[in-house]
C-alpha positions as CSV (number, residue, x, y, z in Angstrom):
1,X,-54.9,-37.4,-3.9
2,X,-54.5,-33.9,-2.2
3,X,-53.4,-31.2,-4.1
4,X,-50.4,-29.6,-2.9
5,X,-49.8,-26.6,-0.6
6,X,-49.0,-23.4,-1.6
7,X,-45.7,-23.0,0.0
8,X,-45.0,-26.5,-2.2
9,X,-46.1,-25.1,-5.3
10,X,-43.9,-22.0,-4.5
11,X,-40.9,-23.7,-3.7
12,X,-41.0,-26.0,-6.7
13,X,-41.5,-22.8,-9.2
14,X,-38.4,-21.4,-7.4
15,X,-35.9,-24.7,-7.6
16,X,-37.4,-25.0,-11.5
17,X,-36.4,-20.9,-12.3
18,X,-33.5,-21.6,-10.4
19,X,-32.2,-24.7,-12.4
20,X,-33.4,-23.1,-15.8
21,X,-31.7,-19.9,-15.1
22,X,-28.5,-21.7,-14.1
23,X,-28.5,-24.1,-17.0
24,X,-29.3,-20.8,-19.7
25,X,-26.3,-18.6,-18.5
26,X,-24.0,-21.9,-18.7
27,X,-25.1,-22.1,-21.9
28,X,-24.3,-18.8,-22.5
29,X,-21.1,-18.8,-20.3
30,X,-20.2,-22.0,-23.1
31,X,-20.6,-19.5,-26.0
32,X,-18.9,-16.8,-24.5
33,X,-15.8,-18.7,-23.2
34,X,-15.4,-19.6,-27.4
35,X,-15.7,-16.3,-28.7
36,X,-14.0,-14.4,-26.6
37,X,-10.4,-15.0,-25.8
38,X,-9.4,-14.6,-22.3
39,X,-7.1,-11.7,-21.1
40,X,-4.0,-12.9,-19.3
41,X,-3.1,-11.6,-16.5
42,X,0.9,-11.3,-15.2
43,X,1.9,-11.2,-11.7
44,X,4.8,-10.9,-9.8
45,X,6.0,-13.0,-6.6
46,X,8.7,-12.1,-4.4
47,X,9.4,-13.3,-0.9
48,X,12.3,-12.6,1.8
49,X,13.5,-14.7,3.8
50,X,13.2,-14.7,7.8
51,X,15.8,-16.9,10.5
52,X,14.7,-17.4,13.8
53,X,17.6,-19.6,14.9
54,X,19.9,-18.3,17.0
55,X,23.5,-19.6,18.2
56,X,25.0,-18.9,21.4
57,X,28.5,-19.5,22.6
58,X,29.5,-20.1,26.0
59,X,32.6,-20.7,27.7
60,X,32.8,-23.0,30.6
61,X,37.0,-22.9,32.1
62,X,38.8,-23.9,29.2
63,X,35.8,-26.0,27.1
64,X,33.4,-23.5,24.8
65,X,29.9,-24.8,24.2
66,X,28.0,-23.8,22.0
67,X,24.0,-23.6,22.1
68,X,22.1,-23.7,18.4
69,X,18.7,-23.0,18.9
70,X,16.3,-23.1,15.4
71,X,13.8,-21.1,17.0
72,X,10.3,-23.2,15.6
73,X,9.0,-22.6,18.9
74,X,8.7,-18.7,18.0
75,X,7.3,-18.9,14.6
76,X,4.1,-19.2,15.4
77,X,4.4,-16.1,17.8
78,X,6.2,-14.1,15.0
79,X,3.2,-15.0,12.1
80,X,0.7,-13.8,15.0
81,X,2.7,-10.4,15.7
82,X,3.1,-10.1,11.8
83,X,-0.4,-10.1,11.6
84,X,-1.4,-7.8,14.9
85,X,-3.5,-4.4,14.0
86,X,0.3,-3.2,15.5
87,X,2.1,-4.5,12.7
88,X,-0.3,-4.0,9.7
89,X,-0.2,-0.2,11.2
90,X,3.2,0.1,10.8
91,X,3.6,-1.7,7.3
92,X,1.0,0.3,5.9
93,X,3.0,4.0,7.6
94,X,6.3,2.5,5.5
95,X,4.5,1.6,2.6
96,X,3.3,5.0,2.2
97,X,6.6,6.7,3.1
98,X,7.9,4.4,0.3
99,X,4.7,5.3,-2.6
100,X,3.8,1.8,-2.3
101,X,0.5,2.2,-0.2
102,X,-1.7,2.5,-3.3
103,X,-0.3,-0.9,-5.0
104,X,-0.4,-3.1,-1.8
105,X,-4.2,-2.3,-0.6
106,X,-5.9,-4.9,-1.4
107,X,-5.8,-7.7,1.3
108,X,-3.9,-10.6,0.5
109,X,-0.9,-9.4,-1.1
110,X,1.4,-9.1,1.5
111,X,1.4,-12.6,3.2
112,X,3.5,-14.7,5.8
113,X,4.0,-18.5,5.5
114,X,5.6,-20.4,8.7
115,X,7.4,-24.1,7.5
116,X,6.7,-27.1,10.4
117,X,9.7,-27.4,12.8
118,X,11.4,-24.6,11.3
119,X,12.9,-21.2,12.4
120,X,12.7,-19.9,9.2
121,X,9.5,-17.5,8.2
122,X,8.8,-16.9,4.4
123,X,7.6,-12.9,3.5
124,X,5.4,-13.4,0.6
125,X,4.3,-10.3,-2.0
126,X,2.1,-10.4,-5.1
127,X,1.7,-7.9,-7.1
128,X,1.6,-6.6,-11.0
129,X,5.0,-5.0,-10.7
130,X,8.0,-6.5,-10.2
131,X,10.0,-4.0,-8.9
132,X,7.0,-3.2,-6.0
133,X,6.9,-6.7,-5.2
134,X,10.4,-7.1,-4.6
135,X,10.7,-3.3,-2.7
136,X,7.5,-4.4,-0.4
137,X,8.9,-7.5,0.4
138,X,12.2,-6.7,1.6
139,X,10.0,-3.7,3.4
140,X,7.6,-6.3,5.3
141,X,10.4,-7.9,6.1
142,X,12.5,-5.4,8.2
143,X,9.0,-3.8,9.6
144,X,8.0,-7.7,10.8
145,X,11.8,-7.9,12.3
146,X,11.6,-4.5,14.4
147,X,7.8,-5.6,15.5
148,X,8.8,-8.5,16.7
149,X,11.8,-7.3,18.8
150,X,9.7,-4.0,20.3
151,X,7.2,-6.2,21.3
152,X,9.2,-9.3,22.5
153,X,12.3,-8.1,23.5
154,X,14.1,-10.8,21.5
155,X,16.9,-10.8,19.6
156,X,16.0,-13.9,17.4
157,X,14.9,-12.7,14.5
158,X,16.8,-11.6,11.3
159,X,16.2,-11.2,7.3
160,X,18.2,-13.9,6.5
161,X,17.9,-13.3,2.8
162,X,16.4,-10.1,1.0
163,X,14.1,-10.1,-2.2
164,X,16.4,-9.6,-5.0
165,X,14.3,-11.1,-7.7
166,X,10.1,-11.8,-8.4
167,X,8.8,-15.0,-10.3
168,X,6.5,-13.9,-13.4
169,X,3.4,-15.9,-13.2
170,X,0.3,-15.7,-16.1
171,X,-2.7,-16.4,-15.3
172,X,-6.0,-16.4,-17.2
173,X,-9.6,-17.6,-16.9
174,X,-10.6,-21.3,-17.9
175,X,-13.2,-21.7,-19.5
176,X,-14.6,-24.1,-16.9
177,X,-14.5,-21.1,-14.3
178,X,-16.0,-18.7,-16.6
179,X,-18.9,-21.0,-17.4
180,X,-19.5,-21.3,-13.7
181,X,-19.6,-17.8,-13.0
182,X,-22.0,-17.3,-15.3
183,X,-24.1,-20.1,-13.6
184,X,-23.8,-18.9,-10.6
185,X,-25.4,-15.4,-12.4
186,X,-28.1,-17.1,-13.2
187,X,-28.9,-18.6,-9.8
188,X,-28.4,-15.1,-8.2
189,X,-30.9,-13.8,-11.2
190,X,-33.1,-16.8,-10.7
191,X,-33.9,-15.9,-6.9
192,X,-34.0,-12.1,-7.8
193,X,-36.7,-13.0,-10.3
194,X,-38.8,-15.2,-7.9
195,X,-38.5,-12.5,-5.2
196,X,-39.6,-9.6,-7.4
197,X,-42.4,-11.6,-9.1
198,X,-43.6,-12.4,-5.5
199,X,-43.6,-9.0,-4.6
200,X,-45.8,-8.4,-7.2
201,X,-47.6,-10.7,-7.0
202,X,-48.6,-9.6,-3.4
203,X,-48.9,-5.9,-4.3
204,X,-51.7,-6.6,-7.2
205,X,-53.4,-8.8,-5.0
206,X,-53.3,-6.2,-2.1
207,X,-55.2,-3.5,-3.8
């Protein structure tokens, strides 16, 4: 039989560190998801409430028609503008007029959710404080109006229904996620062992 290469050898020593590494921290992540008791964490979800339907009367001689439109041909178009480099410029300028810049930097908080066949547009903020999540939602809301409108020239679009409350919502780590991210440690330490031990390797056999 031939013996096997050396790139072989090499990538068998890396999948064995790899798995051994993964299976230790697990362990370890097992352990430490028993002893320690997870922090929870509260957050708070507001959301306003967009309309895109728009009614218009018209009368013909003595007969008045009117025309309902439910405008779920624009929301599309409006979660696009909300999310233009225009927009997010001009959320972030009221935000900081209102002190809220700090607590709303971090990507994700402030999103927009569009329902099938439906004029109405959903202004979704998370954050740890009620009262900011509530403020920046109602905020978003006007700004994503006014966007809209500049940009458009349409008169569709109003805040149907402001923010006037957040739902609490606790969260805290299972112990299933915690164990696998501390496999996923290991992995990440598995491969920074091979490569250092390679470099090494390489530099004693260089001199």
């Amino acid at each position: 039989m031939t013996e096997p290469s050396a790139t072989l050898k090499r990538l068998f020593n890396l999948v064995k560190v790899v798995i051994v590494s993964a299976v230790v921290f697990g362990i370890v992540g097992l352990v430490f998801s028993i002893v320690w008791h997870p922090r929870v964490t509260t957050e708070y979800h507001s959301q306003a409430l967009i309309s895109l339907t728009k009614v218009r009367r018209q009368k013909v001689g003595q007969v008045n028609y009117v025309r309902y439109s439910n405008g779920s041909e624009l929301t599309q178009l409006f979660s696009d503008t909300f999310k233009a480099p225009t927009t997010s410029k001009a959320l972030r300028r009221e935000l900081k007029k209102a002190g809220l810049a700090a607590e709303l930097a971090q990507p994700g908080k402030i999103t927009v959710h569009t329902s099938y066949n439906s004029g109405l547009i959903q202004i979704n903020v998370t954050d740890d404080k009620r009262k900011t999540a509530i403020k920046a939602a109602n905020l978003a809301a006007t700004v994503a109006v006014k966007q809209f409108e500049k940009q458009y020239r349409l008169k569709n679009s109003r805040v149907l229904a402001r923010a006037t409350s957040a739902d609490r919502r606790a969260t805290t780590i299972s112990r299933s996620e915690l164990i696998m991210k501390f496999m996923f440690a290991g992995i990440l330490l598995g491969f920074l062992w091979m490569f250092v031990r390679e470099l090494w390797q390489r530099h004693v056999t260089s001199r």
